[in-house]
N, CA, C and O atoms as a GROMACS GRO file, in nm:
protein
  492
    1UNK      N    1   9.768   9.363  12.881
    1UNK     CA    2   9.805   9.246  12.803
    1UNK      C    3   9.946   9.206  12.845
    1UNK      O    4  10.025   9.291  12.886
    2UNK      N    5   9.986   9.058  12.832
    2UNK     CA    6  10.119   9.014  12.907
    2UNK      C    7  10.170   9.004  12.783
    2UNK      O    8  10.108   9.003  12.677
    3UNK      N    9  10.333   8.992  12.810
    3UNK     CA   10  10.402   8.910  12.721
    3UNK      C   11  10.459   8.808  12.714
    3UNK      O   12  10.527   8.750  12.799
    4UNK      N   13  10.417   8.767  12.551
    4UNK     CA   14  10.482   8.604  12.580
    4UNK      C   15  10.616   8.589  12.506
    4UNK      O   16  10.636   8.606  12.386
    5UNK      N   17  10.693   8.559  12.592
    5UNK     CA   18  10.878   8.517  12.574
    5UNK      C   19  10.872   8.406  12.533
    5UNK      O   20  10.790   8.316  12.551
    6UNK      N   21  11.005   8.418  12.450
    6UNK     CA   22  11.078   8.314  12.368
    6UNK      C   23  11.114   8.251  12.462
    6UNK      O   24  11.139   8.295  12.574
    7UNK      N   25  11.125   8.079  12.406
    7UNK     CA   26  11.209   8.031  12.478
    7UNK      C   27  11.339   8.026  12.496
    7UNK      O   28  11.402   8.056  12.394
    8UNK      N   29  11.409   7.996  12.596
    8UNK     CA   30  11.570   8.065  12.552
    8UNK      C   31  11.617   8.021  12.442
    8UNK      O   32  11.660   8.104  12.362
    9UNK      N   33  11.622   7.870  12.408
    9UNK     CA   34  11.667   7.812  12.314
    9UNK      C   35  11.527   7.789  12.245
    9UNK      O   36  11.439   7.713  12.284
   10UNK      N   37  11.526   7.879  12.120
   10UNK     CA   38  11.428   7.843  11.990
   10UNK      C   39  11.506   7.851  11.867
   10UNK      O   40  11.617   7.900  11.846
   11UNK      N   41  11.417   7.790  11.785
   11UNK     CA   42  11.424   7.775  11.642
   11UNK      C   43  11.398   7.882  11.598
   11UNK      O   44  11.324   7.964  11.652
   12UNK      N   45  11.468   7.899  11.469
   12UNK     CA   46  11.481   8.053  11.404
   12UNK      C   47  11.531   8.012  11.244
   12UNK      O   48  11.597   7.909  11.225
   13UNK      N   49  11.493   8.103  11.135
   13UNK     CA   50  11.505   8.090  10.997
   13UNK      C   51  11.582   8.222  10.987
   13UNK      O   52  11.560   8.342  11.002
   14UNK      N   53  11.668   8.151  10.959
   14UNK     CA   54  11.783   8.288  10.854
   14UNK      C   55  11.757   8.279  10.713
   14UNK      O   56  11.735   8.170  10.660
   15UNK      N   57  11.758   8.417  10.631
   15UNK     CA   58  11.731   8.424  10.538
   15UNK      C   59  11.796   8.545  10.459
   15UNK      O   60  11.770   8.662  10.486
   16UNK      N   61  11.911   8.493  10.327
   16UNK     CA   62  11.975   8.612  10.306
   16UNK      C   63  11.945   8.652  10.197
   16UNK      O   64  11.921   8.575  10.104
   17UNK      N   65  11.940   8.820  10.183
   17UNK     CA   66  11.858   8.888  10.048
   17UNK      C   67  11.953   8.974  10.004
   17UNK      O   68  12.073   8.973  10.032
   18UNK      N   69  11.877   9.069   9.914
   18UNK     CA   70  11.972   9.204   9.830
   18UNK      C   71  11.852   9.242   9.759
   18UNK      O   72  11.773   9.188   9.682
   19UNK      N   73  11.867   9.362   9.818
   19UNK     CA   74  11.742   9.457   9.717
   19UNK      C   75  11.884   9.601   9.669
   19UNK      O   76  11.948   9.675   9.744
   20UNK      N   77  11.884   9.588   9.522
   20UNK     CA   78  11.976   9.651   9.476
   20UNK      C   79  12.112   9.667   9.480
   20UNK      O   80  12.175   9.769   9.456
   21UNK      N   81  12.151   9.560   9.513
   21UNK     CA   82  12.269   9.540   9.598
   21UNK      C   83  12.308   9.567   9.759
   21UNK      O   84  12.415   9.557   9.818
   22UNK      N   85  12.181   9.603   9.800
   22UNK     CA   86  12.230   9.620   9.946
   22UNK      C   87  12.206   9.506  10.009
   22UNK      O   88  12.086   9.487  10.027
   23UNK      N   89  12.318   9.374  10.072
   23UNK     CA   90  12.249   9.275  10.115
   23UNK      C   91  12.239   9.280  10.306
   23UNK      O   92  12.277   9.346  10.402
   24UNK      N   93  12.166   9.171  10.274
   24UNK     CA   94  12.173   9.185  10.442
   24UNK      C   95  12.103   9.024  10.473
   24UNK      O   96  12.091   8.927  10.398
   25UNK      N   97  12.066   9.046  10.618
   25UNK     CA   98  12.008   8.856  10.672
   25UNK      C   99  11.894   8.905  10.741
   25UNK      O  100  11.888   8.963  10.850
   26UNK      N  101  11.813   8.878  10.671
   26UNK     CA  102  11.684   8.853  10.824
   26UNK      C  103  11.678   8.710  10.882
   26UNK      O  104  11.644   8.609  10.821
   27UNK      N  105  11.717   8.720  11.010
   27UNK     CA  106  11.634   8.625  11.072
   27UNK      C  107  11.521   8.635  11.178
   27UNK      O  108  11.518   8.732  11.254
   28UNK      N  109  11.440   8.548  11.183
   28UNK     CA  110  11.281   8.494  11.231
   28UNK      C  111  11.326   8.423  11.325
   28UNK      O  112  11.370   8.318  11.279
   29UNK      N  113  11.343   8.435  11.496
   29UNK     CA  114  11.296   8.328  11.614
   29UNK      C  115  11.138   8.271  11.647
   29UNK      O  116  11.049   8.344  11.692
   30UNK      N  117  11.127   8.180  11.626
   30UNK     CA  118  11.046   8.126  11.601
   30UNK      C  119  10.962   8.097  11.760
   30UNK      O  120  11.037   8.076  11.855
   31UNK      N  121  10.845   8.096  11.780
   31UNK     CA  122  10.772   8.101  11.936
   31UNK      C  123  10.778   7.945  11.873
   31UNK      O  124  10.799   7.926  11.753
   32UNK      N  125  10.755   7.823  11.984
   32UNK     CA  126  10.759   7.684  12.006
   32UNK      C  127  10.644   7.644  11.916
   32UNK      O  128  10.638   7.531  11.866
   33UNK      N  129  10.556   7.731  11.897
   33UNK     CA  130  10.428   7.693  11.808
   33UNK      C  131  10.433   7.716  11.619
   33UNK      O  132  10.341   7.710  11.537
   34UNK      N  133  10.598   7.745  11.600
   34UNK     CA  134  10.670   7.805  11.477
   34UNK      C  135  10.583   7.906  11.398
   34UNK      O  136  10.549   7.894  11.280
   35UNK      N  137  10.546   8.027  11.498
   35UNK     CA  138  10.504   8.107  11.500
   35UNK      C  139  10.614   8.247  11.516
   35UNK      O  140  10.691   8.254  11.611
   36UNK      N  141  10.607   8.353  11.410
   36UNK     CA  142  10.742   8.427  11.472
   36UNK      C  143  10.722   8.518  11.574
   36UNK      O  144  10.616   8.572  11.604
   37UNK      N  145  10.851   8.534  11.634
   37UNK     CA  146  10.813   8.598  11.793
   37UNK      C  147  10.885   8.696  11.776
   37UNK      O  148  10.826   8.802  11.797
   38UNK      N  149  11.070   8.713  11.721
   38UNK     CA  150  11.131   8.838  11.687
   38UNK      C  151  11.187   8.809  11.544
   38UNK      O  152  11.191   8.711  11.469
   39UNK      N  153  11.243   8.984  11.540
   39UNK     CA  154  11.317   8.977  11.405
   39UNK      C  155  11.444   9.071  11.424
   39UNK      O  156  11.472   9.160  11.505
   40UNK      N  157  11.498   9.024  11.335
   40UNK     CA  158  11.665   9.088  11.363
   40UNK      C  159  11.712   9.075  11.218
   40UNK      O  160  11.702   8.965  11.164
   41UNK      N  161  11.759   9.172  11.154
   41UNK     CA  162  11.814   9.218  11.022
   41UNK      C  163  11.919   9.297  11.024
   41UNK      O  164  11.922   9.413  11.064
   42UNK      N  165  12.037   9.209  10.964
   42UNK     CA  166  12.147   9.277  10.953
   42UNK      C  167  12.200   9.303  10.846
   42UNK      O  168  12.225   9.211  10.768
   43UNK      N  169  12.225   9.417  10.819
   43UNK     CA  170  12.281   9.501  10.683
   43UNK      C  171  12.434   9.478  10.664
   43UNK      O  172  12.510   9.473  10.761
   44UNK      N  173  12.471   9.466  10.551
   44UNK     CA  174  12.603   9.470  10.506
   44UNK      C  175  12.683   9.576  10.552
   44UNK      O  176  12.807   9.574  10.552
   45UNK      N  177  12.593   9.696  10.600
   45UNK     CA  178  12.699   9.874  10.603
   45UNK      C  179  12.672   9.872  10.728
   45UNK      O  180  12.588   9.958  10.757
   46UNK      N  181  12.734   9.767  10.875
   46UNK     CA  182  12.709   9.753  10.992
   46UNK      C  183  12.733   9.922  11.045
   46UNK      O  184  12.802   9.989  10.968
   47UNK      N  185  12.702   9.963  11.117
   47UNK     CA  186  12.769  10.099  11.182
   47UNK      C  187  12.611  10.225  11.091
   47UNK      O  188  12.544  10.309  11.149
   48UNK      N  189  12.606  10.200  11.001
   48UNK     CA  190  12.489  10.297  10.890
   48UNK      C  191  12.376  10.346  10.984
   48UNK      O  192  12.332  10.286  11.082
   49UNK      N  193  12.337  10.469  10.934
   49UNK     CA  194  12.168  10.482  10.955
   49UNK      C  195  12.083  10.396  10.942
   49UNK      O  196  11.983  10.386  11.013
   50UNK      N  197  12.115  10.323  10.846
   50UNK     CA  198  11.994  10.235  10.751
   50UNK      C  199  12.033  10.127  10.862
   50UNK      O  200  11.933  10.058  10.879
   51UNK      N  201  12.137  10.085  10.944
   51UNK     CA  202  12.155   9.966  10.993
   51UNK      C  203  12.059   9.980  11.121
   51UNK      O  204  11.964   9.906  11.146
   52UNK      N  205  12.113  10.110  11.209
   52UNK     CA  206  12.028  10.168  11.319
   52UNK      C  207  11.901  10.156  11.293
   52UNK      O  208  11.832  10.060  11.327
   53UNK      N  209  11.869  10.239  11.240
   53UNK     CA  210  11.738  10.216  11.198
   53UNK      C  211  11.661  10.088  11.175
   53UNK      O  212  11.555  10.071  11.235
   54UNK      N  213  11.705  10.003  11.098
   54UNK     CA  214  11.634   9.820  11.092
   54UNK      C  215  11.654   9.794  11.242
   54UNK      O  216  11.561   9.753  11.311
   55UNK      N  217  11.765   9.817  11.288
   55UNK     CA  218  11.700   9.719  11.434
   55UNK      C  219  11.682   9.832  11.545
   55UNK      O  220  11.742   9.825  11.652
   56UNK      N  221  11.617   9.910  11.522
   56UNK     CA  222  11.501   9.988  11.572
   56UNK      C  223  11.392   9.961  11.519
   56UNK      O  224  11.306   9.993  11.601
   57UNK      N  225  11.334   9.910  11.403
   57UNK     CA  226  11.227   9.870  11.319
   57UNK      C  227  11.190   9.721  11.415
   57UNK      O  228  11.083   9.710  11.476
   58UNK      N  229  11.290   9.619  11.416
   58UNK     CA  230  11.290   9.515  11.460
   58UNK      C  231  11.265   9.510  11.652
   58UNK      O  232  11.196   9.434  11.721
   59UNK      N  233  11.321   9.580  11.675
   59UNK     CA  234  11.312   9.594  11.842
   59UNK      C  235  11.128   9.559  11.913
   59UNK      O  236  11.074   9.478  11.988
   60UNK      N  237  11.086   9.689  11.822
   60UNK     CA  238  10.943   9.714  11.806
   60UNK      C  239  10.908   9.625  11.704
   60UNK      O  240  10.810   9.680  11.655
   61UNK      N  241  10.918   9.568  11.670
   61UNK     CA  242  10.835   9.463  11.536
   61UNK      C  243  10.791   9.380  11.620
   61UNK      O  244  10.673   9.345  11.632
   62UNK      N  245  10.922   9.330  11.706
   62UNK     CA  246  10.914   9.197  11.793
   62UNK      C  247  10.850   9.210  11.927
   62UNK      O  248  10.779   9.121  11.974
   63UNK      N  249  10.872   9.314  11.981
   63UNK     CA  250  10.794   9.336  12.099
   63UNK      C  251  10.615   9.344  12.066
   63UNK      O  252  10.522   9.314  12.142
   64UNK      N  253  10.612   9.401  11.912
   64UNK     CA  254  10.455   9.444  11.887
   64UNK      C  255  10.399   9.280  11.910
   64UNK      O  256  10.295   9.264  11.974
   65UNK      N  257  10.469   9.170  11.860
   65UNK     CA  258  10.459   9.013  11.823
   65UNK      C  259  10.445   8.952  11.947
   65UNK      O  260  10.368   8.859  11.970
   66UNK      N  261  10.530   9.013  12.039
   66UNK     CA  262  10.533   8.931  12.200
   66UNK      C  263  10.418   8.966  12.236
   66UNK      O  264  10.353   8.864  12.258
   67UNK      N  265  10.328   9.100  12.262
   67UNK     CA  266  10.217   9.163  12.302
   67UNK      C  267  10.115   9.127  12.255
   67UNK      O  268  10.012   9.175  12.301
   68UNK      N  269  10.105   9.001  12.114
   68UNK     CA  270  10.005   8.956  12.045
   68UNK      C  271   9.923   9.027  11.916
   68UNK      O  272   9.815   8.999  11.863
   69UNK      N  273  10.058   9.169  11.882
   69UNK     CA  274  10.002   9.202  11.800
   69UNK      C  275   9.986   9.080  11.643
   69UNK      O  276  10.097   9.041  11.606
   70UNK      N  277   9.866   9.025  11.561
   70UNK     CA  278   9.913   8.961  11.493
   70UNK      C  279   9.950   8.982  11.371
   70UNK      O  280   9.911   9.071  11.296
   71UNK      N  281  10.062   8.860  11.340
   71UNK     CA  282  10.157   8.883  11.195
   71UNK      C  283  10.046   8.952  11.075
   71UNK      O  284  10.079   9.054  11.015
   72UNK      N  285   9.966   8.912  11.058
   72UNK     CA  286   9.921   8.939  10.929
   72UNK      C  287   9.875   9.112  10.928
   72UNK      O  288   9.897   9.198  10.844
   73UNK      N  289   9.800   9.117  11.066
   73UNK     CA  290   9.805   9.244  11.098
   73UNK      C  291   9.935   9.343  11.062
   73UNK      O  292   9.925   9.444  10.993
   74UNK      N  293  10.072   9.290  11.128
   74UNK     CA  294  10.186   9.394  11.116
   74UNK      C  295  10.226   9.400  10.961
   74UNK      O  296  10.278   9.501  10.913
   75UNK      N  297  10.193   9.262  10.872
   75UNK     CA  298  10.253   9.274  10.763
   75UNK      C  299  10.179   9.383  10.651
   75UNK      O  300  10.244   9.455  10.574
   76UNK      N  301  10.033   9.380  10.659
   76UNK     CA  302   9.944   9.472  10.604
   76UNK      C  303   9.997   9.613  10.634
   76UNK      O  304   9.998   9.692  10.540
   77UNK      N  305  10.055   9.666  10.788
   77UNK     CA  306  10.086   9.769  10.840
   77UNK      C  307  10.238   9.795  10.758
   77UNK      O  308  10.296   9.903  10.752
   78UNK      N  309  10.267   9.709  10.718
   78UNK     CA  310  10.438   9.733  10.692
   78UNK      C  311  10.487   9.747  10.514
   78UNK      O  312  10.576   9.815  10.463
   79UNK      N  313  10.371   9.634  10.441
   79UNK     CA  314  10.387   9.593  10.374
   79UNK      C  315  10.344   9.752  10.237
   79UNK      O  316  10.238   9.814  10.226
   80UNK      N  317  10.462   9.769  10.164
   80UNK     CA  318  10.417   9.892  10.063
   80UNK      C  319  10.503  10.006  10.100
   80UNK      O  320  10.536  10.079  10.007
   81UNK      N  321  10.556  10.041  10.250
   81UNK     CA  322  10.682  10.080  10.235
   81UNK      C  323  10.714  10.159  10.164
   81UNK      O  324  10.694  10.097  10.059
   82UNK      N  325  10.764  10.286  10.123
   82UNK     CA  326  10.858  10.303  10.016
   82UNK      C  327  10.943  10.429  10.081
   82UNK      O  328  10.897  10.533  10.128
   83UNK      N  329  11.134  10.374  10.065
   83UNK     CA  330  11.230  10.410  10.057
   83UNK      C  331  11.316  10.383  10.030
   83UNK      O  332  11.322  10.263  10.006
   84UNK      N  333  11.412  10.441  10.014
   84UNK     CA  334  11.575  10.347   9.953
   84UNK      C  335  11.608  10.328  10.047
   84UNK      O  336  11.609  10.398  10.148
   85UNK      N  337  11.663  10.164  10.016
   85UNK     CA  338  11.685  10.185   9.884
   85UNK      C  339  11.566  10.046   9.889
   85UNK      O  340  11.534   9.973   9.983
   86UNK      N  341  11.510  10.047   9.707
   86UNK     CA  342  11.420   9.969   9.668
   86UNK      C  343  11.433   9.932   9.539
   86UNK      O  344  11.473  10.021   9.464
   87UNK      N  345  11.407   9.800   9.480
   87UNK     CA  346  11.410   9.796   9.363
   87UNK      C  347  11.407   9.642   9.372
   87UNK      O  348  11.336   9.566   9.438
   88UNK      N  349  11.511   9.619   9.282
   88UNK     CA  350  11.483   9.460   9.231
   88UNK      C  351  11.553   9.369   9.314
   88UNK      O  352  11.664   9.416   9.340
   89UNK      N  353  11.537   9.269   9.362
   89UNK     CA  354  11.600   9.149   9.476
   89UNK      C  355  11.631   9.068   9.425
   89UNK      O  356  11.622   9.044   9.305
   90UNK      N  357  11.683   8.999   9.520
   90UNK     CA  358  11.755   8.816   9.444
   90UNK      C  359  11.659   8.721   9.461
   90UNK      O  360  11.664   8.609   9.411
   91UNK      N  361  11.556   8.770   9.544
   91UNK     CA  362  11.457   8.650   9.572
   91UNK      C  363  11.337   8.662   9.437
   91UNK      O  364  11.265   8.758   9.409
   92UNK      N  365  11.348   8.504   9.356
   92UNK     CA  366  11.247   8.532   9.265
   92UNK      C  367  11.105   8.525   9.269
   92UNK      O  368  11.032   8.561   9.177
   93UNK      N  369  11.055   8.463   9.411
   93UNK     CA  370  10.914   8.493   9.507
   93UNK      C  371  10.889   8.618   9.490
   93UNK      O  372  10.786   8.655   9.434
   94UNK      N  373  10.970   8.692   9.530
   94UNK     CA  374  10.983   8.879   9.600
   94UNK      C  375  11.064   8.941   9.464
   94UNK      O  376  11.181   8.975   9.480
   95UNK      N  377  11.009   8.954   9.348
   95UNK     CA  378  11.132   9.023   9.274
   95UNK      C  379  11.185   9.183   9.253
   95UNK      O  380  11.289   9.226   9.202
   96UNK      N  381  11.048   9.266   9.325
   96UNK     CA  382  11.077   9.384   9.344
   96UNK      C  383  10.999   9.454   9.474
   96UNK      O  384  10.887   9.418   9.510
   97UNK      N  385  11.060   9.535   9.524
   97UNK     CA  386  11.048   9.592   9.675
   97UNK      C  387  11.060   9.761   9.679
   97UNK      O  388  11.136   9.829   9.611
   98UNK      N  389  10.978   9.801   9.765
   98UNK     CA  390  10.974   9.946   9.799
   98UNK      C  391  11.041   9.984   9.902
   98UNK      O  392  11.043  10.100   9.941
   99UNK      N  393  11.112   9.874   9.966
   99UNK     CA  394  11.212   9.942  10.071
   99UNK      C  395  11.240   9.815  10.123
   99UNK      O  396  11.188   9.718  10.067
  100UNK      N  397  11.315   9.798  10.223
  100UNK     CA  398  11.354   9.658  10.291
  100UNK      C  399  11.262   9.631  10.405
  100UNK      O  400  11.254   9.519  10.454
  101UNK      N  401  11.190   9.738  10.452
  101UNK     CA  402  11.063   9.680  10.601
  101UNK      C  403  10.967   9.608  10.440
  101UNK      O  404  10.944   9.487  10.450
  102UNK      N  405  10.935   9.651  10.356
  102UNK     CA  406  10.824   9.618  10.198
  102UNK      C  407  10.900   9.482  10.239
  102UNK      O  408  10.840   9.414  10.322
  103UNK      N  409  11.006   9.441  10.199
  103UNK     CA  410  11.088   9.298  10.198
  103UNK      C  411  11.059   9.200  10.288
  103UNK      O  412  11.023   9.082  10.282
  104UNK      N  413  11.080   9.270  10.362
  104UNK     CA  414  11.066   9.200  10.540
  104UNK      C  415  10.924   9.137  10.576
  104UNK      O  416  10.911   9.021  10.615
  105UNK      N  417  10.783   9.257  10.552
  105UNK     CA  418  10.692   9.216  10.495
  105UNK      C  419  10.653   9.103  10.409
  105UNK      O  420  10.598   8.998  10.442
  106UNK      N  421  10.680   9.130  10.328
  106UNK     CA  422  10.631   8.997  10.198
  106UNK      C  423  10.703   8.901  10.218
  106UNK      O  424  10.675   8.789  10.176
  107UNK      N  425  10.815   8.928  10.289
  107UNK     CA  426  10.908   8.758  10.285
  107UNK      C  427  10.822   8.707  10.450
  107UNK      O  428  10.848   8.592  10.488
  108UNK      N  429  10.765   8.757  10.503
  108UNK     CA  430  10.721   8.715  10.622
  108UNK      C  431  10.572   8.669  10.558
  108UNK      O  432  10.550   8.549  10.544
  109UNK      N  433  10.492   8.748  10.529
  109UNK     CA  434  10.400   8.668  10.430
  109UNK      C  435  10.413   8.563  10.368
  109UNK      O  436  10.353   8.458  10.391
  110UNK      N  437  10.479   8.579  10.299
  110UNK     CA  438  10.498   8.412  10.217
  110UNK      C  439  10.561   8.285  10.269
  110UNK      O  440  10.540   8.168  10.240
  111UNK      N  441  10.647   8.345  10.359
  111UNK     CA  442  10.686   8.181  10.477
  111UNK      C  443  10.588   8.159  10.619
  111UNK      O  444  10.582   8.066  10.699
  112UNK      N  445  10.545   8.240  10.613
  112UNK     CA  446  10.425   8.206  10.755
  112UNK      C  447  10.290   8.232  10.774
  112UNK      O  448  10.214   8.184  10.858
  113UNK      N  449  10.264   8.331  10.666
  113UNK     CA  450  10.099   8.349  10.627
  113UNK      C  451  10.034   8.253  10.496
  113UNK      O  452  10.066   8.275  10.380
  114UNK      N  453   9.961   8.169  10.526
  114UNK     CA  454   9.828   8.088  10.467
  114UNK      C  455   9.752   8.194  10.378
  114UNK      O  456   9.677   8.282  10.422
  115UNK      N  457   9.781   8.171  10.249
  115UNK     CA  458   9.727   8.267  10.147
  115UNK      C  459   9.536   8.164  10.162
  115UNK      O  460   9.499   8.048  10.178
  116UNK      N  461   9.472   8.302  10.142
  116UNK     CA  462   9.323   8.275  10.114
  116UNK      C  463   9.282   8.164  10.042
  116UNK      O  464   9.354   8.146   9.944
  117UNK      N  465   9.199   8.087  10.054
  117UNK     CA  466   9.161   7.993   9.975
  117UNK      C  467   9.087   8.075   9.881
  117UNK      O  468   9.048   8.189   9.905
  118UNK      N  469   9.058   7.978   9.709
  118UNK     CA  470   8.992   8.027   9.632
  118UNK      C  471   8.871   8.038   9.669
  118UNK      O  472   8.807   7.947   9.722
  119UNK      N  473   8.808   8.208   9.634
  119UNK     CA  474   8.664   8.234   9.645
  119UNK      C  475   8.628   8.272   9.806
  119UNK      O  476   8.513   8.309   9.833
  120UNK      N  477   8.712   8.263   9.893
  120UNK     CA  478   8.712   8.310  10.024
  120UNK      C  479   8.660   8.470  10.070
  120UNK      O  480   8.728   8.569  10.044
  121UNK      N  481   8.568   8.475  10.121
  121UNK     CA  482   8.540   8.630  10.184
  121UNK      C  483   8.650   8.721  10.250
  121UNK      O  484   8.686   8.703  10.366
  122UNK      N  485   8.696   8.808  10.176
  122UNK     CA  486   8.828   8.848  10.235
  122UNK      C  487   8.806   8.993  10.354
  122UNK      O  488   8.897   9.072  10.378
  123UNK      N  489   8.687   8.998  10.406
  123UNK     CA  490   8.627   9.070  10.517
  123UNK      C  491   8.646   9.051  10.631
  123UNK      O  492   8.589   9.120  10.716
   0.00000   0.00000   0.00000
């Protein structure tokens, strides 16, 4: 399977959160079809484990995305999470979270995944 690259210059959604006070930014580069292609999340405690770690989460998130793994696929895979830190957010869409990939998840769900129509076969 190939990969498909961003264009150099794309569109991208920044988006800033706090789950328990830990804030941070995800942003979404967007493939030309405003489809997301990477992700990059930056934590308030730059230098942290927890920081390393998200963009090690993200490195591979985005590469899984270039390779065609699809979103709804990774978000099911991601989505439920649980570590600290988790708890209650500023976003009132998202008002509580099991970890920040749980966050990352559902906030990617709800800006780019097409919820089921009513009565839809969900098979």
């Amino acid at each position: 399977m190939s990969r498909r690259s961003l264009d150099a210059t794309r569109a991208s959604v920044t988006h800033k959160f706090a789950i328990q006070g830990h804030e941070g930014y995800l942003t979404v580069g967007l493939f030309d079809d405003g489809n997301p292609g990477e992700l990059f999340v930056k934590m308030s405690k730059e230098g942290s484990t927890l920081s390393g770690l998200m963009q090690a989460f993200c490195r591979a998130f985005s590469l899984a995305l270039q390779y065609g793994l699809p979103l709804d696929e990774a978000v099911e895979r991601f989505r439920d999470m649980r570590f600290e830190p988790m708890g209650h957010t500023n976003n009132p869409e998202i008002p509580e979270v099991k970890s920040i990939i749980d966050y990352v998840a559902c906030y990617l769900e709800s800006q780019f995944l097409k919820p089921a129509a009513p009565g839809a076969d969900a098979s």
